[in-house]
C-alpha positions in Angstrom: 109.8 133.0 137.7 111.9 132.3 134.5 110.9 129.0 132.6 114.1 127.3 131.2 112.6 125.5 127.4 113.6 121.7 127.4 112.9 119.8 124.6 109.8 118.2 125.8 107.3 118.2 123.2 103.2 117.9 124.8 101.0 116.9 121.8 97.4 117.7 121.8 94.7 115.5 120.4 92.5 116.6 117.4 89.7 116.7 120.1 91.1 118.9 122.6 90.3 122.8 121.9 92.3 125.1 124.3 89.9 128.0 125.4 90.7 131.1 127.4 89.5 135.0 127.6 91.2 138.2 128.1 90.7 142.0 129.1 91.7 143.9 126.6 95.2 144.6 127.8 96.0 140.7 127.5 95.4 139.5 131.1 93.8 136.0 131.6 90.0 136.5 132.8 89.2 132.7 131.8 91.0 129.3 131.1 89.7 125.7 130.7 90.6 123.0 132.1 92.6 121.6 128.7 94.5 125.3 129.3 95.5 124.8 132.4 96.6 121.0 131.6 98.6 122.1 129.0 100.1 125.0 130.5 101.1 123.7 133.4 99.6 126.2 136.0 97.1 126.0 138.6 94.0 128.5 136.9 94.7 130.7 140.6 98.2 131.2 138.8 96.8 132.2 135.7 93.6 134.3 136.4 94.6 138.1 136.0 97.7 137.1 134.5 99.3 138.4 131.1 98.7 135.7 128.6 102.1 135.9 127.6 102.9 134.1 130.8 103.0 130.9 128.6 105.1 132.7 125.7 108.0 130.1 124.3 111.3 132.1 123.6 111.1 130.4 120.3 107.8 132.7 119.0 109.1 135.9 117.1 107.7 139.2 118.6 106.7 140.0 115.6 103.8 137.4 115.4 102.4 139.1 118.3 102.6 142.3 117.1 100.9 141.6 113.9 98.6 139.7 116.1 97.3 142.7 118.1 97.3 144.6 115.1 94.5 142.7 113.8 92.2 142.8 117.0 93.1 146.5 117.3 91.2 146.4 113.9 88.6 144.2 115.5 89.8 141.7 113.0 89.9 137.6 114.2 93.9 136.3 114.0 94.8 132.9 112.8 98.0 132.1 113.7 100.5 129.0 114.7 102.0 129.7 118.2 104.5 127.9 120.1 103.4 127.8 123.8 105.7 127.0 127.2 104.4 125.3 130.0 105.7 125.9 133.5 107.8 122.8 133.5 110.0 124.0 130.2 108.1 121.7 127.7 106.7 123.0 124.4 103.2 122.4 123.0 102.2 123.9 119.4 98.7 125.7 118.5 96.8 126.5 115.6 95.0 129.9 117.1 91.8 132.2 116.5 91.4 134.9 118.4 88.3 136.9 118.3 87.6 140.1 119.8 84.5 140.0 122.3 82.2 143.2 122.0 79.4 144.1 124.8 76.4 145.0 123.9 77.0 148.5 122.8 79.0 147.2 120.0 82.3 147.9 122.3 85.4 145.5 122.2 85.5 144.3 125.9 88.4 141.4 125.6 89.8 138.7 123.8 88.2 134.9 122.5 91.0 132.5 122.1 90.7 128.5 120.8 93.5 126.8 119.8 93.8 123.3 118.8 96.5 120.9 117.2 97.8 122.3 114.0 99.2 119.6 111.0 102.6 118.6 111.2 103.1 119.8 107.5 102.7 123.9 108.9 104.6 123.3 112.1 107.6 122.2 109.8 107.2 125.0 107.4 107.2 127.6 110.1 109.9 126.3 112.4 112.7 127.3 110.2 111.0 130.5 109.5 110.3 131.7 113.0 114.0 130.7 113.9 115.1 133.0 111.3 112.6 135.6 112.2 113.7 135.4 116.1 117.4 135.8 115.2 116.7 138.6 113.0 114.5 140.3 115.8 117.9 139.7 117.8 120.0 142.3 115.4 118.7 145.3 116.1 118.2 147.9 119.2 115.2 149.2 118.2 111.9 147.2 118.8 110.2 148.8 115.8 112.7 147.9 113.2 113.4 144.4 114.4 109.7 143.5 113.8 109.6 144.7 110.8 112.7 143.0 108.9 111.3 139.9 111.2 108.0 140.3 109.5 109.3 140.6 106.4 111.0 137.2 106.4 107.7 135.7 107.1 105.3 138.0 105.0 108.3 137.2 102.0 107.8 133.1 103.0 104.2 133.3 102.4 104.8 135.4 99.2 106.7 132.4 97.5 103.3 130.3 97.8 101.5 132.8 95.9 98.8 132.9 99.6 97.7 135.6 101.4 98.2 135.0 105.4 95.3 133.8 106.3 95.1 131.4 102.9 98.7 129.8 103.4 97.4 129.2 107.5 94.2 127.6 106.3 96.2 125.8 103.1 98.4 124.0 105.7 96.4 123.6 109.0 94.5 121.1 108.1 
């Protein structure tokens, strides 16, 4: 089913906390009910589905690539993520994901919460991830489009003097 994005912005309260779990290939295994609000969906529609079912055209690829990079490494992701729910409209996302280990010490899935970012890192990033989605849009190969798309952001980040993870925390709040 493709989701045509309208302009519809969904805002989510500084209570709300958006929680879901994945396998470790990215499929949906667990949703609340402030998920499935937000998305849209019926939780039947979203159980065993690709979490990337609620992916918003707007998000660079690259995001989620340097994403799974990190939980390859085991390593928690902070990130800001524009979602789309099933009717077209947009919410934004300040997200942690965690990796969930069995006992054994094995990685067995995925952790997500996400809750309302600040206004201030939404309008910093906008821009950026536009640019980063065009440039994404230049080349043919996968590879090298996500890493000149990267680049604009990791370059972004660079003018603030902040590592990743201390220009997200800088600016979420």
């Amino acid at each position: 089913m493709k989701i045509t994005p309208t302009s519809t912005e969904l805002k989510m309260s500084d209570n709300d906390l958006i929680v879901s779990k994945t396998d470790l290939k990215g499929k949906i295994t667990y949703c609340n009910e402030i998920f499935i609000y937000f998305s849209g969906y019926d939780e039947v529609d979203l159980i065993e589905q690709p979490h990337n079912i609620i992916r918003h055209p707007d998000m660079p690829c690259s995001v989620y690539r340097f994403m799974w990079e990190n939980l390859q490494k085991q390593q928690e992701f902070f990130g800001i993520i524009k979602n789309l729910c099933k009717s077209g409209a947009y919410y934004w996302t300040f997200a942690t994901v965690t990796p969930s280990f069995n006992e054994k010490g094995e990685a067995i899935g995925y952790y997500s919460v996400r809750r309302q970012p600040s206004q201030q890192i939404i309008d910093i990033l906008s821009p950026i991830y536009q640019q980063m989605v065009a440039e994404e849009a230049k080349y043919s190969s996968s590879h090298e489009a996500m890493d000149a798309s990267i680049s604009i952001l990791n370059n972004a980040i660079a003018e603030h003097g902040l590592t990743y993870n201390e220009f997200i925390y800088t600016h979420v709040q």
